[in-house]
N, C-alpha and C positions, 0 to 999 in steps of 0.2 A: 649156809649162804647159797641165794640162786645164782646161777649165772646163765645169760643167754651165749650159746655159741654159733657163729654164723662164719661164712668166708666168701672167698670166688664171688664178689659182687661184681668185677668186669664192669665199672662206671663207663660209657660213651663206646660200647661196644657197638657193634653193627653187623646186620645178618642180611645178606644180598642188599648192602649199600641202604638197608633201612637203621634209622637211628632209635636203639633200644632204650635213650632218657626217658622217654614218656613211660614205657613198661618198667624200668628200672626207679622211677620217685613211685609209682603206684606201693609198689613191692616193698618199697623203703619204708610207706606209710603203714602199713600190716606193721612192719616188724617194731617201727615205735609206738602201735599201739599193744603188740605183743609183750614188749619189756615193761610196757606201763600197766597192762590188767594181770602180767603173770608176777608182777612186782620182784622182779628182777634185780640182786644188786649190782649185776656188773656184766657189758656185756663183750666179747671175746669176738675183735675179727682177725681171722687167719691168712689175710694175706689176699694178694690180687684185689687190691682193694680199686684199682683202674684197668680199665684193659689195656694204655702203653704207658709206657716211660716219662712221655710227656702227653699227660691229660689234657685235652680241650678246659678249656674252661666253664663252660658247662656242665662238665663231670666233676669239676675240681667244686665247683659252688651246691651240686646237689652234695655230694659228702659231708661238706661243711654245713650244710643247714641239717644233715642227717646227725651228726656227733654233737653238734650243736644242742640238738633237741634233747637227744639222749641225756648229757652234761647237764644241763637245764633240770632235768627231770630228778636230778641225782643220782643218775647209775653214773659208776667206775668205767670207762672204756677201755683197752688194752688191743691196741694194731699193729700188725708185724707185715712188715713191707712181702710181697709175694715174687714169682719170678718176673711179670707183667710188671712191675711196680722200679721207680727208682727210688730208691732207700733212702736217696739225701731228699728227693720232694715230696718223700710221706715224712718225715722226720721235721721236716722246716717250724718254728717254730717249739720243737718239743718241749725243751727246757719251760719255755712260758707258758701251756697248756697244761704241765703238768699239775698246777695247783688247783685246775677246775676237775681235776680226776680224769682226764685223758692221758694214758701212757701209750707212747711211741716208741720203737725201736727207732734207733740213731745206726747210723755206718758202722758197720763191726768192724770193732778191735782186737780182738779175740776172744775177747769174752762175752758170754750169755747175760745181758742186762734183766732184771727182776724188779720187781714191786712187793709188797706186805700188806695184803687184810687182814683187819681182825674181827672177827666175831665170838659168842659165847663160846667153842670150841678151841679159842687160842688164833692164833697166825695162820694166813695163807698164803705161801710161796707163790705170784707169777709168775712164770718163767717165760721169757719172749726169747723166741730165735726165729726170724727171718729166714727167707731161702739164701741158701749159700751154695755156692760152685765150688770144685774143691784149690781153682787157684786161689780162691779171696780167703781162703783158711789156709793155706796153705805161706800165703804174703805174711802172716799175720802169725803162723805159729810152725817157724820151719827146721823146729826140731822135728818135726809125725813126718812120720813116709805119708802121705795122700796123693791118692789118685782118683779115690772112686769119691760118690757123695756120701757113701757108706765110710768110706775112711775118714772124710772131714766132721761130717755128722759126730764119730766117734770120739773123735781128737779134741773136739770142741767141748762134747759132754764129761768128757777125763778134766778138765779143766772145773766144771761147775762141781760147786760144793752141795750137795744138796743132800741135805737134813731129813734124814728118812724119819727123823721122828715128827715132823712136821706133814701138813697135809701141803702138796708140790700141783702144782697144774703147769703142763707148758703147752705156749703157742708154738705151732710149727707147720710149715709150706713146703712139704716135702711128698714124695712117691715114695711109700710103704709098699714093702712086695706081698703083693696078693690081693690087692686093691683093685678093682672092679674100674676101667677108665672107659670114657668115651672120645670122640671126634674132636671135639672144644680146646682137649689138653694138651698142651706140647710137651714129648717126652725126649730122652735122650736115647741117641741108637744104642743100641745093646746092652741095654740093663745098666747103663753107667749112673745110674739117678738112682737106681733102685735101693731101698735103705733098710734093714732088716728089725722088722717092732723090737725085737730084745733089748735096742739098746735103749727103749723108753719104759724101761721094767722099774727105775727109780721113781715115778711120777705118776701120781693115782688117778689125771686123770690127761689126754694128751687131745688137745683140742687140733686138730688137722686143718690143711687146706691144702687147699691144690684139684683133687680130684672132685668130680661135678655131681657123683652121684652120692646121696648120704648112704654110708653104709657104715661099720665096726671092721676093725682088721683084729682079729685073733681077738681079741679082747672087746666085752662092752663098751671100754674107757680108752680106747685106742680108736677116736671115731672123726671121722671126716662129717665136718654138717651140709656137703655138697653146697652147689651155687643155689639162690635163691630163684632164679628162673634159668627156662632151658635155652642154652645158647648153641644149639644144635639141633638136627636132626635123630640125629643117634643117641638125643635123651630124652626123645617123643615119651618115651614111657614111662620117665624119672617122677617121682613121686615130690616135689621141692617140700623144703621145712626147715625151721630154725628148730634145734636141739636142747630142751631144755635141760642142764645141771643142777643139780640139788645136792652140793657138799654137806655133808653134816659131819660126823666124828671122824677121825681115821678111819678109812677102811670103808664107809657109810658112805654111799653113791647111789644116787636114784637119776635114772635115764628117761625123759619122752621126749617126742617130735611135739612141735604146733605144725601144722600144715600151713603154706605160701598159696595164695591162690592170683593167676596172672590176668592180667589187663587184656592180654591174648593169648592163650596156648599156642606150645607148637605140637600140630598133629600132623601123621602119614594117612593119607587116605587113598584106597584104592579100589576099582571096580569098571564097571561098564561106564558111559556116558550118560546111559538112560537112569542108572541106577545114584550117579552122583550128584548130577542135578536135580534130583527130587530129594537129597539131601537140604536141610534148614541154612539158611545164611548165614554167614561165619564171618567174622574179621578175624580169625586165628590165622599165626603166619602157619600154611599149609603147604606140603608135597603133595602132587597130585600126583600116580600113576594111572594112567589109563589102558586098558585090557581089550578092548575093541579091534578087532581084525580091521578094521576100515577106517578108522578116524575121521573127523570132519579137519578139513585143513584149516577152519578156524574153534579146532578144538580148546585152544587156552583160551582163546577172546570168551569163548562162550562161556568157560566155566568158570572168569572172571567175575562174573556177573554175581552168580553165588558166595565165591571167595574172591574178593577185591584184593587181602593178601596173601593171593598165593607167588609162592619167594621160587616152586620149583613146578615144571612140569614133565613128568616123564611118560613115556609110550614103550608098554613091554606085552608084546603078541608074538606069534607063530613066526611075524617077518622078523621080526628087530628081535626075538630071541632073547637077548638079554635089555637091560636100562637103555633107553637111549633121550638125553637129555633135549629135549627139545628147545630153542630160541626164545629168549622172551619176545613180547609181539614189539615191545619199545627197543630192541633192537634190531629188527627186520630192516629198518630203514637204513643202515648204517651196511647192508650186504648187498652186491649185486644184484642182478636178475640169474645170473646162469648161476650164483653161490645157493640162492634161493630153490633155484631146481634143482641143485644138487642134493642139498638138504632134503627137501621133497621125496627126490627122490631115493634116498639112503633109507628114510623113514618105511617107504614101501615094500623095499624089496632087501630087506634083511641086512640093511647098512654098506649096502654093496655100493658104489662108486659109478657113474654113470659111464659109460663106454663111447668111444671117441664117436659110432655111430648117434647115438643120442646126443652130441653136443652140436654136433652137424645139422641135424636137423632142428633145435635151438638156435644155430645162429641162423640159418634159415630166416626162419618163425621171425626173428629181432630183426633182420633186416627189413622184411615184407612190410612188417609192423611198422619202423621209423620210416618207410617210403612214402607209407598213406598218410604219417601223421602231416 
């Protein structure tokens, strides 16, 4: 049996106040023509299947026409609410949907809800577990000491019955320790998330979510299929893919990527000013650093022109030393004149702060200025 495994779709996400719908239905469109040429019978999402709690609308109707399709098509679906996600508005409906082959996790009870394929091979166990905290396991089964998510995670799978003689897959929206994370992911301080692969040694193959980049933790079948696009900087370099599964006997597991390709990239670019605008025209959402001792003071207007979305621009020389995030130009207007030359002048002289002698002669200058006007 195939199955497509995908997660971290983040529906009506936004990156510097720009709305990712349009890039996120492109993306959507790949993957339903993916489950339909790689004939797919079921396809596995693991969670954060919205970026909040309570979806826009918009996000809530592209999902719907996305599950929609899939259903339509005749793949099995299987969604496990994520941390992003509220468990009772990814569930709504479940009971009724489940007859079109759509399976949803409902509000945990304490126990791990499951499905049954069959193919020539006999039965295949679903396993769906949701992200869980370890209070909401802890409500729900307070015989187990729990503290950590590693203790709930635990407590929960002592509870599932799972038939090693059977082939098991489970969903899960957890942080695996050893797991490769980027900027997009919200973790908990001090390793309290952290969840150790061992305790998914009964399950041949453990479909993840949570983290953005696709990688394997210890195991080929211990695999996060990352987000379908990059919702960060700091995953300029990520490679997106949906994960193809090929169950066949006990034991028999066969692993590839298809490659996602975006409606925009996010890329870091950096270099001279001479050197960047003879660069090609872009609508990728773009960082710009710029390296130039001298800057033009309408250095992002200009490079604008080249990248209409550039989301960041930064200035790193001899002065500024390290990053120094520069203004966007649409909100200049919204700063004074003396915030403006401050700004200015931090940019030139190594972030330093202008000294009470240079404001003096600024209000000067502002005076003389409003007398003529």
């Amino acid at each position: 049996m195939r199955f497509l495994h995908l997660a971290d779709l983040h529906l009506g996400k936004q990156m510097n106040d720009v709305s990712l719908l349009p890039d996120q239905e492109y993306v959507l469109e790949q993957i339903v023509s993916i489950a339909d040429s790689e004939r797919a019978d079921a396809v596995l999402i693991a969670g954060d299947v919205y970026q909040r709690s309570s979806p826009q609308a918009e996000a809530m109707a592209l999902f719907d026409s996305f599950v929609s399709r899939l259903s339509g098509m005749g793949k099995a679906v299987f969604i496990i609410s994520g941390n992003h996600d509220s468990a009772q508005r990814i569930s709504y409906f479940s009971s009724l949907i489940r007859s079109s082959g759509v399976h949803v996790t409902e509000a945990f009870d304490g126990r791990m809800q499951s499905a049954v394929l069959r193919d020539g091979d006999g039965e295949i166990v679903i396993w769906m577990l949701p992200f869980l905290r370890p209070s909401q396991v802890k409500r729900k089964l307070p015989e187990e000491k729990i503290i950590t998510c590693q203790d709930a995670i635990g407590a929960v799978l002592r509870q599932t019955p799972v038939d090693p003689a059977k082939r098991n897959i489970l969903l899960c929206h957890q942080f695996i320790t050893g797991s490769e994370t980027s900027d997009s992911e919200e973790m908990a301080v001090g390793g309290l998330d952290n969840i150790d692969a061992s305790v998914f040694d009964a399950f041949d193959y453990v479909a993840l979510g949570h983290i953005h980049k696709p990688q394997k933790v210890l195991r080929d079948t211990l695999r996060y299929a990352g987000s379908p696009l990059k919702y960060s900087f700091s995953e300029a370099n990520h490679k997106k893919s949906v994960t193809v599964v090929d169950l066949c006997e006990k034991g028999d597991i066969e692993l590839r990527t298809v490659p996602l390709y975006p409606l925009h990239d996010v890329r870091l670019i950096e270099g001279n000013m001479d050197g960047i605008m003879r660069m090609p025209y872009s609508e990728d959402y773009v960082w710009i650093t710029v390296h130039d001792e001298m800057p033009p003071p309408d250095a992002r207007v200009t490079l604008s022109v080249n990248f209409p979305n550039m989301m960041k621009f930064s200035i790193v020389n001899s002065r500024t030393k390290t990053d120094l995030d520069v203004l966007a130009f649409e909100r200049m207007k919204d700063k004074s004149v003396t915030e403006l030359f401050t700004d200015f002048y931090r940019l030139q002289n190594n972030d330093r702060e202008p000294g009470e002698a240079h404001r003096k002669v600024l209000g000067k200058v502002l005076k003389e200025l409003e007398e003529r006007a």
